[in-house]
C-alpha positions in Angstrom: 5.6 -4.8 -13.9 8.7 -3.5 -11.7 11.2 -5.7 -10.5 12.8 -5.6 -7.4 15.6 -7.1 -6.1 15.0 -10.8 -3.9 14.0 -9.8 -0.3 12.0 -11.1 1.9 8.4 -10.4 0.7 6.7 -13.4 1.0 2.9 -12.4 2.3 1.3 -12.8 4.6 3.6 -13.6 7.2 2.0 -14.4 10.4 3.7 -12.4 13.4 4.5 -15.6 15.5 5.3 -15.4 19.0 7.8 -18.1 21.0 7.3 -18.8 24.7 9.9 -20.5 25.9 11.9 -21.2 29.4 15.4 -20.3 30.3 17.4 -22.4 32.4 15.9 -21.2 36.3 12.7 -21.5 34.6 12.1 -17.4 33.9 9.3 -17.1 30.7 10.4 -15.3 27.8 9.0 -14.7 24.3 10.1 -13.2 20.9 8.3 -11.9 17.7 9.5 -13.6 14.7 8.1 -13.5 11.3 9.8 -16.1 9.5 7.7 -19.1 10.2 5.1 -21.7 8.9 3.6 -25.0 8.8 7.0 -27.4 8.1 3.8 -30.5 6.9 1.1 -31.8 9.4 2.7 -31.7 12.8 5.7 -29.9 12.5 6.7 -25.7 11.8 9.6 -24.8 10.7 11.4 -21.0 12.1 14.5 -19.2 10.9 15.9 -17.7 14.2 18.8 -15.5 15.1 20.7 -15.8 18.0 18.3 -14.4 21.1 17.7 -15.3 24.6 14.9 -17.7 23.0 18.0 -19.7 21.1 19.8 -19.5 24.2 16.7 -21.1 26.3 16.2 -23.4 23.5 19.7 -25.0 24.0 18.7 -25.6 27.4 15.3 -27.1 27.1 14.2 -27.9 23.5 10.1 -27.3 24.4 8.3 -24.2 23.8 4.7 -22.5 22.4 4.1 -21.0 19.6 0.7 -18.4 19.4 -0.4 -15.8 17.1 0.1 -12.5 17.8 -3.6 -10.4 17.5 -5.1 -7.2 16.9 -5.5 -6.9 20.8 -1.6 -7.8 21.8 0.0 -5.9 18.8 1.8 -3.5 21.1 3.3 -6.0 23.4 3.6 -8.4 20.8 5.8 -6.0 19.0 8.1 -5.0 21.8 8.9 -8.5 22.8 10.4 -8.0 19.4 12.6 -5.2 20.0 13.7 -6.0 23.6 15.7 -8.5 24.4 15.5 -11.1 27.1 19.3 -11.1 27.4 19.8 -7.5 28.7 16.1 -6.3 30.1 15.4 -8.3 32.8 11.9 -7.0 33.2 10.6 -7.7 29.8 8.2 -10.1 30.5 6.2 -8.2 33.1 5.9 -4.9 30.8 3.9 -6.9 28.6 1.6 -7.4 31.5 0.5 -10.4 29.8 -0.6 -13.5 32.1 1.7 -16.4 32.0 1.1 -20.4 32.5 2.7 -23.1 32.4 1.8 -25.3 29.4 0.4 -28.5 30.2 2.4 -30.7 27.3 5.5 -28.9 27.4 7.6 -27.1 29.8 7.4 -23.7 28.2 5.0 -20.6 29.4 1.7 -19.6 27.7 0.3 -16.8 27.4 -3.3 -16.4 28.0 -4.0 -13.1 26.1 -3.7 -15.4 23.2 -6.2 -17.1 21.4 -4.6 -20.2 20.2 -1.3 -21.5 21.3 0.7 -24.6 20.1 3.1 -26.3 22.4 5.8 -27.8 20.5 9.2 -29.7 21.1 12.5 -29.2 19.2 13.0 -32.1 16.4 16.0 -30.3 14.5 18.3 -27.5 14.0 19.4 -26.7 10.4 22.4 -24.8 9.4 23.2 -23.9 13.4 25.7 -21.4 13.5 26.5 -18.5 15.6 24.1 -16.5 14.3 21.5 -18.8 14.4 19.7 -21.6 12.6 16.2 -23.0 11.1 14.2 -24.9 13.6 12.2 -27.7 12.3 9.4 -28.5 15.4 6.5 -30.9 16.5 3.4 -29.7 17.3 2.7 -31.7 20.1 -0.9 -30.1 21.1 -2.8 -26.7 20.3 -4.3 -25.3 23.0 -7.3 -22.6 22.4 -9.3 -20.7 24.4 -12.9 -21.6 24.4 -14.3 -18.1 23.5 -12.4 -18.2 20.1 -14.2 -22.0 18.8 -16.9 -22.0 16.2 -20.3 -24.1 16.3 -18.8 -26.9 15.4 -15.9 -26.8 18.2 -13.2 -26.0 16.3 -11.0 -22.7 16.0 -12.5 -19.6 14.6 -10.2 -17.9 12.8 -12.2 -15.4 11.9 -12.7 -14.4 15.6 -9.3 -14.2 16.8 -8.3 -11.4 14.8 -5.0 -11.8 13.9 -2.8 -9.4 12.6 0.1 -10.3 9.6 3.7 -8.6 9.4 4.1 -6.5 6.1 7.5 -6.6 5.1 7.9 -4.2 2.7 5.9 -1.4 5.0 6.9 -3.0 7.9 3.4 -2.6 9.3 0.7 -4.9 10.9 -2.3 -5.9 8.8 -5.5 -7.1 10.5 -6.7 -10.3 8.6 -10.2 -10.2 7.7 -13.0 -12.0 7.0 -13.8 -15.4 5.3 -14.2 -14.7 1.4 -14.2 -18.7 0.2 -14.5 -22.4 0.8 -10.5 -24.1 0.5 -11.1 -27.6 -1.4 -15.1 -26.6 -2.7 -15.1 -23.1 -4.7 -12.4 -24.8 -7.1 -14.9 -27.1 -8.0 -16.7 -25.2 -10.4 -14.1 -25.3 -13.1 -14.6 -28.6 -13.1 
């Protein structure tokens, strides 16, 4: 095996994207890779300091979605432009923008799922940033992306993964198992 130094190369990493408010109510959203599920209602994100932190200080409420195969391109340049010095960020996505009915943060309907979540703690806050622990306080998801049995589909929303050590985008694929059943037969 080669080694390589610690880094951050834990996969996959979804490619997360925060809606969130600023303080005369303009939308804004950011890419940001480091993110999960903190236990059943609550993420967790590390964040820099960006117009998002800056909203977030104002009003601790914002969404969460997942960025797809279909918004890569604008879900990447929210990622490299910054809401604090190009004013006109938002509309070059040219994606449509709600208001959340749960939160006061923007969604954005090009998404397929979207989760509207409120501010329950800020680690380790320092100039440069902090780890923000959240509630998910509902998940919104549009119709056309629910299975037969009226939840989610996964499989249908095709989301994409960030690859850190390429830094590309990887299209996730289909179902290959059953989580809790497949184990089973080592039993």
């Amino acid at each position: 095996m080669k080694s390589f130094k610690s880094t951050a190369w834990l996969l996959p990493q979804p490619v997360l994207i925060i809606g969130t408010y600023d303080k005369e109510g303009k939308p804004n959203a950011m890419n940001a890779a480091w993110g999960g599920q903190w236990d059943m209602h609550e993420i967790m994100i590390s964040l820099g300091s960006h117009q998002t932190t800056d909203n977030l200080a104002v009003n601790p409420e914002f969404t969460v979605t997942f960025a797809t195969a279909d918004t890569l391109v604008a879900s990447d340049y929210v990622g490299i432009a910054s809401g604090r010095n190009t004013p006109d960020k938002m509309q070059k996505t040219g994606w449509t923008i709600e208001k959340a009915p749960n939160v006061n943060a923007p969604v954005f309907k090009e998404f397929p799922m979207t989760l509207e979540c409120r501010v329950k703690q800020k680690i380790d806050e320092s100039e440069t940033g902090y780890y923000l622990v959240a509630e998910i306080v509902n998940i919104l998801c549009d119709e056309q992306y629910l299975a037969e049995d009226g939840k989610p589909d996964v499989e249908k929303m095709n989301l994409i993964t960030f690859d850190p050590v390429h830094h590309t985008y990887i299209q996730l694929g289909k179902a290959v198992g059953n989580a809790f059943a497949d184990g089973k037969q080592l039993k």
